[in-house]
N, C-alpha and C positions, 0 to 999 in steps of 0.2 A: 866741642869736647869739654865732658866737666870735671873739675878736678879740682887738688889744693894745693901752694906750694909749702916745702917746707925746709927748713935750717937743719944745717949739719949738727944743733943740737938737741932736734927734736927725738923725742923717747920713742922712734920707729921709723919706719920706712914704708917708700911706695915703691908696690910691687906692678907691675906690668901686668894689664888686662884685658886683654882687645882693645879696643880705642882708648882705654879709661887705666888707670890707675887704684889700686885698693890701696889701705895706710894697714900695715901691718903693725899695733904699737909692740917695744920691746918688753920682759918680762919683767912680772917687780920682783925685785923693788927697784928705786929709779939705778941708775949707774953708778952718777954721780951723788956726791955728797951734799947732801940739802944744807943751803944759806939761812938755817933760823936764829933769827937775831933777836934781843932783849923785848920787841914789841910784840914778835910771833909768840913766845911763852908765857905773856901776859893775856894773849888768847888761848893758850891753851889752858891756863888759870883759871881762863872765868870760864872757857866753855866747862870742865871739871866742875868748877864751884858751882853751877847752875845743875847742872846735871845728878850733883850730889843731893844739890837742894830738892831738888824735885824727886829725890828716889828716897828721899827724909818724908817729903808731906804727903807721899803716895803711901807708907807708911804709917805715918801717924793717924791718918785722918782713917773715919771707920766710916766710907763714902759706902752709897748702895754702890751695885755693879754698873747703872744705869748712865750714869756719870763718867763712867771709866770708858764705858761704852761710847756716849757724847763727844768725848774727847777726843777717842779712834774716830768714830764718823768724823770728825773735821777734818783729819788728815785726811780718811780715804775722801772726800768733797773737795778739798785741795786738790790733791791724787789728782780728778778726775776731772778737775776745773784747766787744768793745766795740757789735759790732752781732749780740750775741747767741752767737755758737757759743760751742761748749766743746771747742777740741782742745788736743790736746797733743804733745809730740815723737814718743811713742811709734807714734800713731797716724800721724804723717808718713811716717816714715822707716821701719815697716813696710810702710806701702803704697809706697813708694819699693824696698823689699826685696822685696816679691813681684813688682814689674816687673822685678827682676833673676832670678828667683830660680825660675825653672820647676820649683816643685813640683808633688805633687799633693792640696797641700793645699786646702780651697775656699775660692772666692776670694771676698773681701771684702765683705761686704751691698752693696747699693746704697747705703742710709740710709750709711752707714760713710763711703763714700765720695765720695759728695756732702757729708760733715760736712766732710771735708781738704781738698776739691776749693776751698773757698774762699778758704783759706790758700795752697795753690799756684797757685789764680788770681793775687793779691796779690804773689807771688815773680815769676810770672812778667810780671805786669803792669811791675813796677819793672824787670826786667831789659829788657823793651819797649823802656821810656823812658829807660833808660842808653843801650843800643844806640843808638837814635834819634838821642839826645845826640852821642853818638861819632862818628856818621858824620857829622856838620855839620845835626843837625835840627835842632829848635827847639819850643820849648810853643807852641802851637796850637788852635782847638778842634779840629783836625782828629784830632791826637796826643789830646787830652783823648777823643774818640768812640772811640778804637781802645782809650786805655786801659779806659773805661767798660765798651767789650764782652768785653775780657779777664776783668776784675771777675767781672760775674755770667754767664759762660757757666757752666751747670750746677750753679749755688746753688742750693741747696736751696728747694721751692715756700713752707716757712714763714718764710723768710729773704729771700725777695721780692716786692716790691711794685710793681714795672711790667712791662707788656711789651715797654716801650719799651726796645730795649739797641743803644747804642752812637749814641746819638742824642737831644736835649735831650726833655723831657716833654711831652707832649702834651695831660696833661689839671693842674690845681693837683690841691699836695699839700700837705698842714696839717704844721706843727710843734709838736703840742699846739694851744694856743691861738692858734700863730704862721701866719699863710700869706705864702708867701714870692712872689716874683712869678710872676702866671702867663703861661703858655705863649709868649704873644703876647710878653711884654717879655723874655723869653731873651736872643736870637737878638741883642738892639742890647746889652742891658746884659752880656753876654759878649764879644764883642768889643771891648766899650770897657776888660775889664779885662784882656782878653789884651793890649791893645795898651801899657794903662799898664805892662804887666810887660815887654814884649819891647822899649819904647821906655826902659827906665833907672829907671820909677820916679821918686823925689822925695828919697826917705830910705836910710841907708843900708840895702845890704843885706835884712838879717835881719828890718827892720821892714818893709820893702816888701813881707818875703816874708810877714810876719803881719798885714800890710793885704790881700793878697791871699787869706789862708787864711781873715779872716774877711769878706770880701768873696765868696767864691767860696760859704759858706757859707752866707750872708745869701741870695745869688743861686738857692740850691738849684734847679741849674738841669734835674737829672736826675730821674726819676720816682724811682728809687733807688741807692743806692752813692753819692751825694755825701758822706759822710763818712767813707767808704773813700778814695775819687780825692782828696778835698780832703787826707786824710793821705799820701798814697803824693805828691801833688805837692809837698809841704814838700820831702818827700829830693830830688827830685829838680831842684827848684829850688836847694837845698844845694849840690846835684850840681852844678848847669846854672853856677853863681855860682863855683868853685872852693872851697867850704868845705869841703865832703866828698869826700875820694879815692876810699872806698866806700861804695856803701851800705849803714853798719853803724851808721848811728844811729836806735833805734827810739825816736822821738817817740809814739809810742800808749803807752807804759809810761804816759809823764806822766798824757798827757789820761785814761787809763785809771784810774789812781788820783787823779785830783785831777776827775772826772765833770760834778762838783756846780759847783765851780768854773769848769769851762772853760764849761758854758752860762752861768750868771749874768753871765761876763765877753762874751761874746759877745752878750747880751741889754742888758747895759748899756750896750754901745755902740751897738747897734739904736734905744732907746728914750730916751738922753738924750744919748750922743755921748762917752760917757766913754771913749776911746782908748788914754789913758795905761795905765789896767788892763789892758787887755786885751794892749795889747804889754808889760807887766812881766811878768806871766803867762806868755806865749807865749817873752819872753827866759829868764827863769828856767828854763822847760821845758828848752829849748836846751842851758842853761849844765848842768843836770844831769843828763840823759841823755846828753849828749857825756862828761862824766865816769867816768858810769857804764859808756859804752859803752868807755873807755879801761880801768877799771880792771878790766872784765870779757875785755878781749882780753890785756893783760899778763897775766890769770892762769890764761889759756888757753896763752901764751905760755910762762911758768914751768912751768908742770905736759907742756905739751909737750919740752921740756930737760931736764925728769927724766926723762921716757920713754925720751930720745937719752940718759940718759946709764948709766940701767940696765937698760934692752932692748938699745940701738943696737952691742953687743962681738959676742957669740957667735951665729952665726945658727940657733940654734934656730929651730924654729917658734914659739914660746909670743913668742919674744924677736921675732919679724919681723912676727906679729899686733899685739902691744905697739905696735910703731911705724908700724903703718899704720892707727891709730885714729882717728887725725886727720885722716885721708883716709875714713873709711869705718866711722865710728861705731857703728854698727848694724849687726849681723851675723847670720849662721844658717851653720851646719856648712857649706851649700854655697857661702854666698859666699866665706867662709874659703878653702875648700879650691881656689876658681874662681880667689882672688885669687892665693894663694900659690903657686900649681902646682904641691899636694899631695895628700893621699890624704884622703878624708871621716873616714878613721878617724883620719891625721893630726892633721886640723883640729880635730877632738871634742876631742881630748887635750891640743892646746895652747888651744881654748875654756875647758875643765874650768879647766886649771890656771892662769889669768887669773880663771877664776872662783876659784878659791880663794884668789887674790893679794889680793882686792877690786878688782882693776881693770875686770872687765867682769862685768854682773848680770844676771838671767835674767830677761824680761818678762812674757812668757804665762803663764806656771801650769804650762804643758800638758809631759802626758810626752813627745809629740810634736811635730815642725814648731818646736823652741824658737826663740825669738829672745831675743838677747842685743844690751846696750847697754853705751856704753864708760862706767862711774859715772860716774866723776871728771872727766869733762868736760859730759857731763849735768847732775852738780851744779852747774855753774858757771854752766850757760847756762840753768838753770830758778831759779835761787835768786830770791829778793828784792831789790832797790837796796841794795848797801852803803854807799853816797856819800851817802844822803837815807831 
């Protein structure tokens, strides 16, 4: 028999289930009175100060859109790193290349394409709920069902695990040894937390949104993708709240490198009510991927200024490819030559000789159909956290 035990302080209860036990958690906000002391509001300083910073340079800077875009793909590649795939840019933005790119090269496995199909579910889900936002929406379970079916249309069949899409579970699902509530207790315990979110909350902000995040968590209220939707609703409550200008803060870096940590801390508030942890955690996350996500667009920003300032003179072709890299990263002889409104033979030649500057590298291997990426901003947007 599997199951959890838990303290007469923990924020729920196990309900009796045939052989098994469900953990019913109780409603927020917590009961009791949170212990935040002189070090927790130093975290919520700096996650604020970074968060500000960063919705200042999302501002200032007059980035193409492609950038902004770059920045969401890392979350949603996080996102999707963390419930198993293995993509990467290369494989995005070539299948993004051949929907431009009417070769007659063959086109892209199935398996291939259902690998990315996840990642651009995840891009396109968050832009869903931007748009949503924008037009005077509001988080919903209604908005919560349309993002859920965006999620897993076309995941891959060893990547999912209901059939239920765009719609709460139907039947219980385990978390390891954890079973979270089933089917029958959704439907009341989601509305009670949609409402605590849409009616203000308790606490400020940031912590309301990481009551909610381990709340919506705990509820695992989808057969699957709840830790997909549960991260893509952080930005977007970011969003909803005015902390983030764009969506260009990828919170999955965190919980991706710190794995081990983010369950334990989610489990110790399940099991004895330990709160405090789990929003120091969730602040600190905040305070350093807004940094990170700060000093990864300033040096997207700088290396763009070098571009204008030794391409942007003479309008060669090599010098007018140089500066529209940043619009259009990923290339092949014909987008080149599509973009610029030149000769294929043109385009090869000012390709070549970017290739020899080190400014753009060749992908594939292949003596034909090459595809070419812009490095130096590749570099910047694959590299590791330099702030942590």
């Amino acid at each position: 028999m599997r199951g959890i035990e838990i303290e007469d302080t923990a924020p729920g209860e196990l309900i009796s289930y045939g052989r098994e036990s469900y953990y019913r958690p109780d409603p927020l906000p917590p009961s009791r009175e949170l212990t935040l002391d002189a070090d927790f509001y130093d975290l919520l300083a700096d996650a604020t100060f970074w968060l500000g910073k960063l919705s200042g340079v999302s501002l200032e800077l007059d980035f193409p859109p492609v950038l902004y875009t770059s920045l969401l793909r890392k979350e949603a590649m996080e996102s999707a790193e963390i419930e198993g795939a293995n993509i990467d840019y290369n494989a995005l933005y070539s299948l993004e290349n051949r929907s431009l790119d009417e070769t007659t090269e063959p086109a892209p496995s199935e398996s291939d394409t259902k690998d990315t199909q996840e990642v651009l579910n995840y891009e396109q889900a968050i832009e869903d709920g931007i748009d949503k936002l924008d037009s005077g929406g509001e988080i919903s379970v209604s908005l919560l069902h349309g993002l859920h079916e965006t999620l897993l249309t076309d995941v891959p069949d060893d990547r999912l695990d209901t059939e239920t899409i765009g719609a709460y579970k139907t039947v219980p699902n385990h978390l390891g040894d954890f079973l979270p509530p089933v089917p029958g207790e959704i439907e009341g315990l989601m509305d009670a937390l949609v409402t605590y979110y849409r009616t203000g909350g308790s606490y400020h902000t940031l912590l309301d949104i990481a009551l909610f995040h381990y709340q919506f968590e705990t509820i695992h209220p989808y057969g699957d993708g709840n830790g997909r939707l549960g991260r893509l609703l952080i930005t977007l409550q970011l969003y909803d709240a005015g902390l983030l200008e764009r969506p260009n803060l990828y919170l999955s870096e965190y919980f991706n490198r710190n794995k081990a940590s983010y369950v334990d801390r989610m489990e110790a508030v399940r099991t004895h009510g330990d709160w405090e942890a789990w929003l120091s955690f969730f602040l600190k996350g905040i305070a350093q991927q807004a940094e990170e996500s700060v000093d990864r667009t300033l040096a997207l920003d700088t290396l763009r200024r070098r571009y204008e300032s030794e391409f942007g003179g003479v309008q060669y072709a090599k010098n007018r490819l140089a500066c529209t890299l940043f619009e259009q990263p990923y290339v092949t002889t014909k987008t080149v030559a599509n973009r610029l409104d030149i000769e294929r033979s043109t385009a090869y030649r000012a390709i070549a000789a970017l290739v020899d500057e080190g400014i753009l590298e060749e992908v594939t291997g292949k003596k034909r159909n090459k595809e070419y990426r812009a490095k130096e901003i590749f570099d910047i947007l694959e590299r590791p956290p330099q702030t942590y």
